[in-house]
C-alpha positions in Angstrom: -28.9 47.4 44.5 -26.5 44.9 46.6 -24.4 48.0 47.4 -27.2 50.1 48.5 -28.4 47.9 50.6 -25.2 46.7 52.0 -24.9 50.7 53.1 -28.1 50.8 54.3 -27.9 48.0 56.7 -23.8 49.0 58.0 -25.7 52.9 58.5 -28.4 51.4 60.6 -26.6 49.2 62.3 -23.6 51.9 63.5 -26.7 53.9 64.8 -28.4 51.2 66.6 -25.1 50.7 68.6 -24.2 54.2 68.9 -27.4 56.0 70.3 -29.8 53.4 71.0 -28.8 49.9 72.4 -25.4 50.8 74.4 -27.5 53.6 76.4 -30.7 50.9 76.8 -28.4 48.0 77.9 -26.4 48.9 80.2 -29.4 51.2 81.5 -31.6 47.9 81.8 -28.9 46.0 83.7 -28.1 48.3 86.0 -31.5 48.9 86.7 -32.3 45.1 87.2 -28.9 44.6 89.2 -29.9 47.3 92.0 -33.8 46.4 91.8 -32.7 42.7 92.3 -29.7 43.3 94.9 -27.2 42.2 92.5 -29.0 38.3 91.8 -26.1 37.5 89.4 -23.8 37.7 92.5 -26.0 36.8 95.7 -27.1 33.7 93.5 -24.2 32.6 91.7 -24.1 29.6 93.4 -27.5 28.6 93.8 -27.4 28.8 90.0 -25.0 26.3 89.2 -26.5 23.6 92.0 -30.3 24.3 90.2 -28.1 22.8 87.2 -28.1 19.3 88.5 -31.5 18.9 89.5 -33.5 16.2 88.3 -36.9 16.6 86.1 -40.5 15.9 87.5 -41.8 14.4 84.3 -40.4 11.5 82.0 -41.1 13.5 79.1 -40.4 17.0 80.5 -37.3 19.1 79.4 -35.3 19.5 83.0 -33.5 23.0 83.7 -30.1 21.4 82.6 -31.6 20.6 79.4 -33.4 24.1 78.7 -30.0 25.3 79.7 -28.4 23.5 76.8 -30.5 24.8 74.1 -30.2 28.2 75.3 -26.7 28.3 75.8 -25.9 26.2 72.2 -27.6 29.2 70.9 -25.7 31.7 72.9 -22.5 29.5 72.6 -21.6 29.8 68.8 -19.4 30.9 66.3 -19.6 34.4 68.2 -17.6 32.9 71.0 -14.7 32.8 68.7 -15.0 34.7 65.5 -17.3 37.4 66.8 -14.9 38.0 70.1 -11.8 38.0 67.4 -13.3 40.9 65.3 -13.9 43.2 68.6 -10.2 42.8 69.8 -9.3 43.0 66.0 -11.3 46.0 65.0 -11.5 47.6 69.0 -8.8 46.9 70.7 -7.5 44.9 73.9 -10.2 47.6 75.5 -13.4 45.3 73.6 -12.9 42.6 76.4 -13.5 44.2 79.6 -16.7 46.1 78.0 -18.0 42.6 76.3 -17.2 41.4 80.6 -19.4 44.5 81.9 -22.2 44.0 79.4 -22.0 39.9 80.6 -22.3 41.2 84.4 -24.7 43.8 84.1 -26.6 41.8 81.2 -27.3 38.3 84.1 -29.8 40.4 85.9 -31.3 41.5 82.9 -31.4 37.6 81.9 -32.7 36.7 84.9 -35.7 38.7 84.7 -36.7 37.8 81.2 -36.7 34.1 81.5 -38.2 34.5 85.4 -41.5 35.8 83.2 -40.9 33.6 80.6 -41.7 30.4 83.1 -44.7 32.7 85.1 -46.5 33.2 82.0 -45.7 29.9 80.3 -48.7 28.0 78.6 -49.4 24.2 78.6 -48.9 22.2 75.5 -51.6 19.6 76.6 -49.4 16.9 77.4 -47.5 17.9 80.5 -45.1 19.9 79.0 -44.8 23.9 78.3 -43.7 26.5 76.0 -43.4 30.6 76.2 -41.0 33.5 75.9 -41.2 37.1 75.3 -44.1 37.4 72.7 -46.0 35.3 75.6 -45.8 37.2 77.9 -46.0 40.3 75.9 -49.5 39.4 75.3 -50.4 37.8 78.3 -49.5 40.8 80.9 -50.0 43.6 78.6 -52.7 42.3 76.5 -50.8 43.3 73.2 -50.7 40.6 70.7 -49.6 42.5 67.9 -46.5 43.3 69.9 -46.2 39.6 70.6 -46.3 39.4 67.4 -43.8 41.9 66.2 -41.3 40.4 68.6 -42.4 37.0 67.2 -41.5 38.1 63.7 -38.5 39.8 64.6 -37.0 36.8 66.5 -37.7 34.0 63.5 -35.8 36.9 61.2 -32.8 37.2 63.4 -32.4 33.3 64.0 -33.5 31.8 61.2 -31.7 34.2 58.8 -29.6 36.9 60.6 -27.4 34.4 62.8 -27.7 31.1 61.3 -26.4 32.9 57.3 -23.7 34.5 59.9 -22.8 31.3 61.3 -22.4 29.6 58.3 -19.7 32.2 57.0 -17.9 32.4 60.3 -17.7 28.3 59.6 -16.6 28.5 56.2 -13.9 31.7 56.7 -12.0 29.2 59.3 -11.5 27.6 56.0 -9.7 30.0 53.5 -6.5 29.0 56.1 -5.9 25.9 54.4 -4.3 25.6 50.8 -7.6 23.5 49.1 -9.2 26.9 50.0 -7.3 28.7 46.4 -8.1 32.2 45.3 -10.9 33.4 47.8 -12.5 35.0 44.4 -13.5 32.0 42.4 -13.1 29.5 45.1 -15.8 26.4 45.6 -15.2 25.9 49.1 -18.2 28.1 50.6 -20.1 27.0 48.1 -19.3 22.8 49.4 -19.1 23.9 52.6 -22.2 25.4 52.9 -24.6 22.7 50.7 -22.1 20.0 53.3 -23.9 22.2 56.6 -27.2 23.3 54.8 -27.5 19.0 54.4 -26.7 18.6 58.0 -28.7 20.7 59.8 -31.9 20.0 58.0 -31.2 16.4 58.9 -31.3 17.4 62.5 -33.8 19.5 62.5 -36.4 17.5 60.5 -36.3 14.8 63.7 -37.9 17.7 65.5 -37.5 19.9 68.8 -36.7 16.7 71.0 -34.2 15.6 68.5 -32.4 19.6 68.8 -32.9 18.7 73.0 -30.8 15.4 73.1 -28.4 16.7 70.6 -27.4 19.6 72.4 -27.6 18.7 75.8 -24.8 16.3 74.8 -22.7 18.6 72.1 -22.5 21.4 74.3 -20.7 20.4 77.4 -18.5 18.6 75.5 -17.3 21.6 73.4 -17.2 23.8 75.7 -15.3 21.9 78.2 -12.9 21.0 75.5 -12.5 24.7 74.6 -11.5 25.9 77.8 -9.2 23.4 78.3 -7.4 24.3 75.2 -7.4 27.9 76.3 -5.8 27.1 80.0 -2.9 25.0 78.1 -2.6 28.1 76.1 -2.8 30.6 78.7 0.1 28.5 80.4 2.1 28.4 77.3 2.3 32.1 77.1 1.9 32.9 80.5 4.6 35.4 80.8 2.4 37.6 78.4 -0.7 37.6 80.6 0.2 40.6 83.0 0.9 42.9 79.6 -2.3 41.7 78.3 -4.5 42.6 81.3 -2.8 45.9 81.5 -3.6 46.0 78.0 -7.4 45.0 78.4 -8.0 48.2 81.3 -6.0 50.7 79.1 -7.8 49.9 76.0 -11.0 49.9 77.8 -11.0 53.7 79.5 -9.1 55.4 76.6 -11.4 58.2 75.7 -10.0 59.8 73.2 -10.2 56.6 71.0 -13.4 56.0 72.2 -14.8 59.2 71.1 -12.7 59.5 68.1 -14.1 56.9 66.1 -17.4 55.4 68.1 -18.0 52.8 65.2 -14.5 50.9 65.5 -14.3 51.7 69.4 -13.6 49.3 72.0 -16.6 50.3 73.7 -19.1 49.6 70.6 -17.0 47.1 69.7 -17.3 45.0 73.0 -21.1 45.8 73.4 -22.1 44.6 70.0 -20.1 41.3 70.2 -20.6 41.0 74.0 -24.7 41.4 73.1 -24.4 39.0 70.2 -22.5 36.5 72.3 -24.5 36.2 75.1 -27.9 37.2 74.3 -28.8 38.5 77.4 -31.9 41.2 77.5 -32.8 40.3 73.5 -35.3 37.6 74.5 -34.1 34.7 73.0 -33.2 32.3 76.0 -37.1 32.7 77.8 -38.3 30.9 75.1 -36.2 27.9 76.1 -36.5 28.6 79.5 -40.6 28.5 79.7 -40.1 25.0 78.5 -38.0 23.7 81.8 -39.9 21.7 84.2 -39.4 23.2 87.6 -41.3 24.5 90.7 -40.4 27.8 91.1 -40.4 30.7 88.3 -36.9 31.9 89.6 -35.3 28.0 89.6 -35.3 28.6 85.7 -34.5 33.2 85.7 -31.4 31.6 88.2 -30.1 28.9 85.7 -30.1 31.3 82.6 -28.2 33.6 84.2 -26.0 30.9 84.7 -25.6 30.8 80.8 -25.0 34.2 80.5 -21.3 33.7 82.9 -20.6 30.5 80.1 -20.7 32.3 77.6 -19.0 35.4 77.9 -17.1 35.1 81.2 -15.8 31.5 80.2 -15.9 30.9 76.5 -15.8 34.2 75.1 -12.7 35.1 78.2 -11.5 32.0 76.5 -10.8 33.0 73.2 -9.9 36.5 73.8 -7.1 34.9 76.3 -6.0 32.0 73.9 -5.7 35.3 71.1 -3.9 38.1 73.1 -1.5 36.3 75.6 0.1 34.7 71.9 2.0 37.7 70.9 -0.4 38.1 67.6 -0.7 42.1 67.8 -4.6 42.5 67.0 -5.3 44.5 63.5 -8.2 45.7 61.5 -6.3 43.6 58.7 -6.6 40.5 60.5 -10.0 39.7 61.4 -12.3 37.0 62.2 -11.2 32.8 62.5 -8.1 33.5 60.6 -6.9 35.6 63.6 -7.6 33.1 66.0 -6.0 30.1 64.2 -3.0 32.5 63.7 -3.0 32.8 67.1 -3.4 29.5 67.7 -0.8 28.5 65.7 1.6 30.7 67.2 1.5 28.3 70.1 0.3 24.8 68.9 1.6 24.5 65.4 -0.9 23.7 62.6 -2.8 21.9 65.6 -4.2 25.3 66.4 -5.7 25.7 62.8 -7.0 22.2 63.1 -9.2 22.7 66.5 -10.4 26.2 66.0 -12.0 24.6 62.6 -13.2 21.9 64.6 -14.5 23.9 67.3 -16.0 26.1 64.7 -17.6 23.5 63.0 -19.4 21.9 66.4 -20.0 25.6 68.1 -21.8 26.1 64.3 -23.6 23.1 64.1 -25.4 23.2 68.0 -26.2 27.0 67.3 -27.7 26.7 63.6 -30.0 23.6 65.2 -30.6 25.9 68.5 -32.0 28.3 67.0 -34.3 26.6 64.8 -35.8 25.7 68.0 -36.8 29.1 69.4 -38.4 29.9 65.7 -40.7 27.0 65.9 -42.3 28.4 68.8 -42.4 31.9 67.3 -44.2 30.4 64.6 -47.2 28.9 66.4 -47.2 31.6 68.6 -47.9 34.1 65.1 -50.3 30.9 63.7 -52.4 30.8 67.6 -52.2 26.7 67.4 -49.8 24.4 66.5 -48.4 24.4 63.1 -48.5 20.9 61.4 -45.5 18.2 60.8 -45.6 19.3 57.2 -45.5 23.1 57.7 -42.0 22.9 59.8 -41.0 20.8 57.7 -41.2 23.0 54.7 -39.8 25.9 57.1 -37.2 23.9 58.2 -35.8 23.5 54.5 -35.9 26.7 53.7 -33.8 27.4 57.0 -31.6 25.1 55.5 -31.1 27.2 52.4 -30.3 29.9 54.1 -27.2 28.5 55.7 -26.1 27.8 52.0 -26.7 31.2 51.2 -24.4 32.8 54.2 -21.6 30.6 53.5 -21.4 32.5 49.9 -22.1 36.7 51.4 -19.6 39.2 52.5 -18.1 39.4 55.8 -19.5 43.0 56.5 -23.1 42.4 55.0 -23.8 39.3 57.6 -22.3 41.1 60.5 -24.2 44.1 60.2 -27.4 42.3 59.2 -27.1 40.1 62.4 -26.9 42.9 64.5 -29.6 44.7 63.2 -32.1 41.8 63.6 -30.5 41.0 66.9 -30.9 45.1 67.9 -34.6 45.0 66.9 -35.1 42.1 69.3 -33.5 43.7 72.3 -35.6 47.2 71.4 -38.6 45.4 71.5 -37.8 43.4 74.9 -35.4 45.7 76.6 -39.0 48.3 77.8 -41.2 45.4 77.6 -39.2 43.4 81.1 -38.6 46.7 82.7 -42.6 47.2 82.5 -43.1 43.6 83.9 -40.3 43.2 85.9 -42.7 43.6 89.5 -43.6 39.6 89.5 -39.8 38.6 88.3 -38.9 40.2 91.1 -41.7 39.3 93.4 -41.1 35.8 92.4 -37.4 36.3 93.4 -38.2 37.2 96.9 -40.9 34.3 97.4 -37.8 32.1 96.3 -35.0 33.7 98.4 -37.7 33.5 101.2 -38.5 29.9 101.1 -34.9 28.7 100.8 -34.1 30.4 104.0 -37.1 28.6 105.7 -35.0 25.3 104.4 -37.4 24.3 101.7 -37.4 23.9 98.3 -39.5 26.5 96.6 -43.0 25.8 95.4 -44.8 29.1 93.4 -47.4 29.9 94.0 -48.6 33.0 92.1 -51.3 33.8 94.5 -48.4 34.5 96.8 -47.0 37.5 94.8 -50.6 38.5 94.4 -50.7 38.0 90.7 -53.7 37.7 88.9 -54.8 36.8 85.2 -54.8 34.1 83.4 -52.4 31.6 83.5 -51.6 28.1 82.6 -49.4 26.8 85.7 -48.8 28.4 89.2 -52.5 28.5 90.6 
């Protein structure tokens, strides 16, 4: 039975990524980077100064802080292990397709969490939730589709990602000797209880709690990860020309490509680039619908912003720190130990030491981030508020499941990820393109404003948008 379905879900996966999502994707971004005259450049910088400003409300989540949860779900375990197996199992080629897929993917991003703030909903005390199965229902009057997504998300987080994170944790592990014989050792077994303890901890204090925590994990982290990858990168910097050239040649050999799809750079980089940075699956718009701002596109332009962190910093990061060390990538050497071989190729045994560190903190603010997005999915499915006691219960069981990842197989919680993570995108992917007119809309009304030298209020009678909605009137 384990066997069948560990085929079942490595077939479906391989298909996903071979004839469905790479084609959607890239289709999606492109279309949203010509409809929205390339936002993710015009607007980089207006981005990163929406970062700094302040709240309305004393009790409101501010866009720096709906930034945070986003991005400590998008910044995870991924950013390391998952960018490790694409060079690993693709080639030098898997970065520069996991950079496309982060450039054409911002616009996409941008769009999603633009709606997610239009068709936000009031929680009664001044704040605001949403995201995808929202406005699903809201502009195309389809709740069971809202609800679909809504299912498919609380699978993907609370199980797909959060078992995967917990192995990725625990793998960083089997470098050290405690770890013994990987068949009968106790270590995922500790490990996992040790992290399964944690996060319920966390999460039991509830969404405000995973707010504060991550708003002051993540920078931290993942300042102190590039940091570490600069030193490196300057360490080894007479490598770095063969590693670009590298990177380009991998990326456009065709033969390779199209000799073995499944192991390709180009699959390879889309999958990880897609599971790294989220952008287009519908995750980050329900963190983004709860920012406090005053114009729908203040929030689109700051996830977008998290999309560049991820991928074009962190993930740039590790693939950098890996490749400019000498360690020739290999099917055979996957995963964190690559990266702490790596590692230690330039920093000693201090490079096994602060990728399990890194590991452990990148683990910790994504398993407690995406608890987050499933509590809204929930009462979205329940159409009120589910009580205290109900997430409670949900969030132990969460916790269970990251016990249970730290003890599966490394190709069963990879391909399971992506599957849950693919039927997410499938789902949202048509639905944005089919509601992308007030994104865009909004987007203009912003862009138009600024130039008049004011800080853009939205209105949504000034798109011309009708219906009924919670904020904007």
């Amino acid at each position: 039975m384990y066997e069948w379905f560990y085929k079942a879900v490595e077939n479906t996966s391989n298909f996903m990524y071979s004839y469905l999502l790479i084609i959607l994707l890239l289709a999606v971004g492109l279309y949203f980077t010509i409809r929205t005259k390339c936002v993710q450049f015009r607007f980089l910088g207006e981005s990163i100064r929406l970062v700094t400003e302040k709240k309305e409300g004393k009790d409101s989540v501010s866009a720096f802080q709906a930034l945070m949860v986003s991005t400590a779900s998008r910044v995870g375990t991924g950013n390391i292990v998952g960018v490790a197996n694409a060079i690993a199992i693709g080639g030098y080629g898997a970065v520069f397709w996991m950079w496309i897929i982060a450039i054409v993917g911002g616009a996409s991003a941008f769009v999603e969490s633009t709606l997610a703030q239009v068709y936000k909903k009031s929680d009664g005390k001044g704040g605001s939730y949403g995201g995808p199965a929202y406005y699903i229902e809201a502009a195309l009057g389809k709740r069971w589709l809202g609800i679909l997504f809504a299912v498919a998300l609380i699978a993907t987080y609370a199980v797909g990602f959060n078992m995967l994170c917990s192995f990725n944790l625990v793998t960083s592990l089997s470098q050290y000797s405690f770890y013994g014989d990987p068949a009968t050792s106790k270590v995922p077994l500790i490990c996992g209880t040790i992290l399964a303890v944690l996060v319920g901890i966390c999460a039991l204090g509830g969404g405000k709690r995973i707010i504060q925590v991550t708003s002051f994990l993540v920078p931290v982290m993942g300042v102190t990860y590039i940091l570490m990858a600069v030193v490196a990168m300057v360490l080894n910097a007479s490598n770095l020309p063969m590693v670009f050239r590298e990177i380009f040649a991998g990326a456009f050999d065709f033969k390779a490509i199209f000799g073995g799809f499944a192991g390709s750079a180009l699959m390879q980089g889309i999958k990880r680039g897609l599971y790294s940075n989220e952008a287009g699956v519908g995750s980050a718009p329900n963190a983004a619908a709860a920012a406090d701002v005053s114009h729908p596109a203040k929030q689109g332009l700051v996830q977008m912003l998290s999309v560049f962190i991820d991928t074009l910093l962190i993930c740039t990061a590790t693939a950098m720190m890996c490749l400019s060390s000498g360690i020739v990538p290999s099917a055979e050497l996957t995963g964190a130990p690559f990266v702490q071989t790596a590692l230690a190729a330039s920093f000693g045994s201090f490079g096994n030491y602060f990728i399990t560190i890194s590991l452990l903190l990148f683990a910790f603010t994504t398993l407690i981030g995406n608890l987050f997005y499933c509590e809204g999915c929930m009462n979205y499915i329940a159409g009120r508020t589910l009580s205290a006691k109900f997430i409670k219960g949900f969030y132990l069981l969460a916790s269970i499941v990251v016990l249970v990842g730290a003890l599966l197989d490394f190709g069963l919680v990879w391909n399971l990820a992506d599957v849950l993570m693919g039927i997410m995108a499938m789902i949202n992917l048509p639905v944005i393109v089919i509601l992308s007119k007030p994104a865009i809309a909004a987007l203009h009304d912003y862009h138009r404003q600024r130039k008049e030298g004011k800080d853009p209020v939205f209105r949504a009678s000034s798109i011309g948008l009708r219906g009924n909605l919670d904020f904007w009137k």
